[in-house]
TORZAMI-713696 format. One record per residue (C-alpha): residue number from 0; chain; x, y, z. Coordinates in Angstrom, 2 decimals, always signed. Layout:
REM TORZAMI-713696
+-----+---+---------+---------+---------+
!   k ! c !      px !      py !      pz !
+-----+---+---------+---------+---------+
! NUM ! A !       X !       Y !       Z !
...
+-----+---+---------+---------+---------+
//
This chain:
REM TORZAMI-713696
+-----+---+---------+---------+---------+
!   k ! c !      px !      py !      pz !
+-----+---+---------+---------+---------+
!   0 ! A !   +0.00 !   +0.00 !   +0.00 !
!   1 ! A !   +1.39 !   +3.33 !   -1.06 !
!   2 ! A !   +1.52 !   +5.68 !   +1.62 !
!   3 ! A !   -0.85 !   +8.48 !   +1.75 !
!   4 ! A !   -0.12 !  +12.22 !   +2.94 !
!   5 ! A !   -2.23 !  +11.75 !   +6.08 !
!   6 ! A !   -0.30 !   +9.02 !   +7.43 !
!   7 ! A !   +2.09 !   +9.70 !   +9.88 !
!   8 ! A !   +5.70 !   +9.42 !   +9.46 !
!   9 ! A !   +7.61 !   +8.70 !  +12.70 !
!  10 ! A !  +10.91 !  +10.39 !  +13.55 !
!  11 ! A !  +13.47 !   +9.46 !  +15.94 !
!  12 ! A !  +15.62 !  +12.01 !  +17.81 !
!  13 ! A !  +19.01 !  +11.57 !  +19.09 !
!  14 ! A !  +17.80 !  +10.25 !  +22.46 !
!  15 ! A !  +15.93 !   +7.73 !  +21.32 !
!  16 ! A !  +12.46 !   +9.56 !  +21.37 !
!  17 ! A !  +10.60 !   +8.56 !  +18.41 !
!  18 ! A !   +7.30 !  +11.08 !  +17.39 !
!  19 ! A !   +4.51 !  +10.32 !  +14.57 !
!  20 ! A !   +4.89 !  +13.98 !  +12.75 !
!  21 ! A !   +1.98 !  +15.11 !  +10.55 !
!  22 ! A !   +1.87 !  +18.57 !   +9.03 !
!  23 ! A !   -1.67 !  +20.83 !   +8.95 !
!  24 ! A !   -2.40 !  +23.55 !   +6.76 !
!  25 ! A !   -1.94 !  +25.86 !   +9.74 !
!  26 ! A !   +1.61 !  +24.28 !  +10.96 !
!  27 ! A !   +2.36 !  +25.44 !   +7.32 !
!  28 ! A !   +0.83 !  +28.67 !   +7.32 !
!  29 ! A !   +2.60 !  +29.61 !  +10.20 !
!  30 ! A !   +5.98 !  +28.32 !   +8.76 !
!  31 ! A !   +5.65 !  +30.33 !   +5.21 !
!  32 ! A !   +4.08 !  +33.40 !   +7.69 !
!  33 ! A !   +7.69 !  +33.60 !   +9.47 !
!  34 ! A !   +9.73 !  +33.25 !   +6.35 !
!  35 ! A !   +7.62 !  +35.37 !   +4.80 !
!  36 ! A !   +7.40 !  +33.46 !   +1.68 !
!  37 ! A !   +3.55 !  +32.85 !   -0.17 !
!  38 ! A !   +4.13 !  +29.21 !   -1.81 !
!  39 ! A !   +5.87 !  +26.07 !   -0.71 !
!  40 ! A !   +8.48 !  +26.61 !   -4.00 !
!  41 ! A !   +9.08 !  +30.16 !   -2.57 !
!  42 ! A !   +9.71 !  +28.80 !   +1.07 !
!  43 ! A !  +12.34 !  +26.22 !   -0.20 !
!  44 ! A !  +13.94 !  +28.49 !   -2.39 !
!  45 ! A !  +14.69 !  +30.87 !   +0.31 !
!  46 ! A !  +15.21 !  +28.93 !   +3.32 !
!  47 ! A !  +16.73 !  +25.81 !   +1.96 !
!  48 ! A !  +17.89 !  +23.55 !   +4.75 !
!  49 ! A !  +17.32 !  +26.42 !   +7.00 !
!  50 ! A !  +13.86 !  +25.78 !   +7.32 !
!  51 ! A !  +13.95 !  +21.36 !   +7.61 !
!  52 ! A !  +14.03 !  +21.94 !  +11.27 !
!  53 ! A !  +11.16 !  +24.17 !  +11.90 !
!  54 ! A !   +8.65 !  +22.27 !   +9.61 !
!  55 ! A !   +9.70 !  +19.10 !  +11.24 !
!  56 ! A !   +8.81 !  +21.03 !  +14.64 !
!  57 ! A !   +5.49 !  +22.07 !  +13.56 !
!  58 ! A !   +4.75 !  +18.59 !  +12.20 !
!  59 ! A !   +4.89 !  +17.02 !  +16.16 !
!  60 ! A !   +1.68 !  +16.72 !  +17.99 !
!  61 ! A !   +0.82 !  +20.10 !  +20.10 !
!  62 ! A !   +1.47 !  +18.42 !  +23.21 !
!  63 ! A !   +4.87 !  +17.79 !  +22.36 !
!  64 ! A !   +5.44 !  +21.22 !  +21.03 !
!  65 ! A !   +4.29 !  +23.10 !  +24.07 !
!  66 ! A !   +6.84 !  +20.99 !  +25.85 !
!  67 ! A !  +10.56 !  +22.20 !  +24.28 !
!  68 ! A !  +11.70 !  +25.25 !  +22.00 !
!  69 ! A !  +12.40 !  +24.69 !  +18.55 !
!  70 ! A !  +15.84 !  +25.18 !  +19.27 !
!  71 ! A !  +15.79 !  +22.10 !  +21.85 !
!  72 ! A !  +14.15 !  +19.85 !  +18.94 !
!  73 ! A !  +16.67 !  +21.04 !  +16.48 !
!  74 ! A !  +19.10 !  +19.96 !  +18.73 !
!  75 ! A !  +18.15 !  +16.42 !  +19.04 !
!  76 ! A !  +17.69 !  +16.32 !  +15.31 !
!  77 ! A !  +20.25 !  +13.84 !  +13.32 !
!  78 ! A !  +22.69 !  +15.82 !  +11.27 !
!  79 ! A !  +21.72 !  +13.43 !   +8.13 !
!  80 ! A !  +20.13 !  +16.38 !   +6.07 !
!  81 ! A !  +18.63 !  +13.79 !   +2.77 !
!  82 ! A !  +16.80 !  +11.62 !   +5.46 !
!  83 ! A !  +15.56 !  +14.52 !   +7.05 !
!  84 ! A !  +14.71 !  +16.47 !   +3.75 !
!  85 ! A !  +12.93 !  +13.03 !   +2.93 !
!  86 ! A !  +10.81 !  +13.15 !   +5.62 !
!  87 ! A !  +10.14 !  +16.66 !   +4.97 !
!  88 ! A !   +9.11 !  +16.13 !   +1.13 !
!  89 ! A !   +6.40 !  +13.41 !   +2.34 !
!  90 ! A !   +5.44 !  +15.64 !   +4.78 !
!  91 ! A !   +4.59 !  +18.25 !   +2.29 !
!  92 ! A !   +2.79 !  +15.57 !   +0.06 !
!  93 ! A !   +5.50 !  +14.04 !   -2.06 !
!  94 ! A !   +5.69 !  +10.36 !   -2.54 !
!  95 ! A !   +8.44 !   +8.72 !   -2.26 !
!  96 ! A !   +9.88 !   +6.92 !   -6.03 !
!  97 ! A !   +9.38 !   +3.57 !   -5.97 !
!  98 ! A !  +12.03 !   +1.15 !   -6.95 !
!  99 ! A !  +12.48 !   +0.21 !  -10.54 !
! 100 ! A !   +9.88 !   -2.43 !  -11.91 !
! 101 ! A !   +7.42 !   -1.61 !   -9.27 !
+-----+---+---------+---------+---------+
//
């Protein structure tokens, strides 16, 4: 089954937390509101990497957020950027390629 957009996609930090991260419409709003940028394309563009941290951030449940700062999440955040921009592309809808003769 391929996965869908609204399926979760777990995480696990550098201490061994692991998190199912989905991202709303308003967790993106509020991303593209800070960088000031009006389209997903725009917000890459400009932010690049910068930005992998904070949309992983607003993809954790609220609960979670309310409990550490962005900058404590980025913290426990692997430094392996293509896993993490991965994650980030399925979080903003893309699905992943499937292998050849699939």
């Amino acid at each position: 089954m391929n996965p869908t957009p609204t399926d979760p996609i777990s995480i696990t930090l550098i201490d061994g937390r692991q998190y199912q991260l989905r991202l709303t419409l308003g967790g993106l709003r509020r991303i593209m509101q800070a960088c000031g940028a009006k389209s997903i394309q725009q917000l890459m563009a400009a932010e690049g990497d910068t930005v992998v941290g904070r949309i992983l951030y607003e993809s954790l449940p609220a609960l979670d957020r309310s409990t550490m700062t962005l900058e404590a999440f980025e913290d426990l955040l692997p430094a392996d950027l293509t896993t993490l921009a991965g994650v980030v592309a399925r979080l903003l809808g893309a699905r992943p390629q499937a292998p050849a003769g699939e």
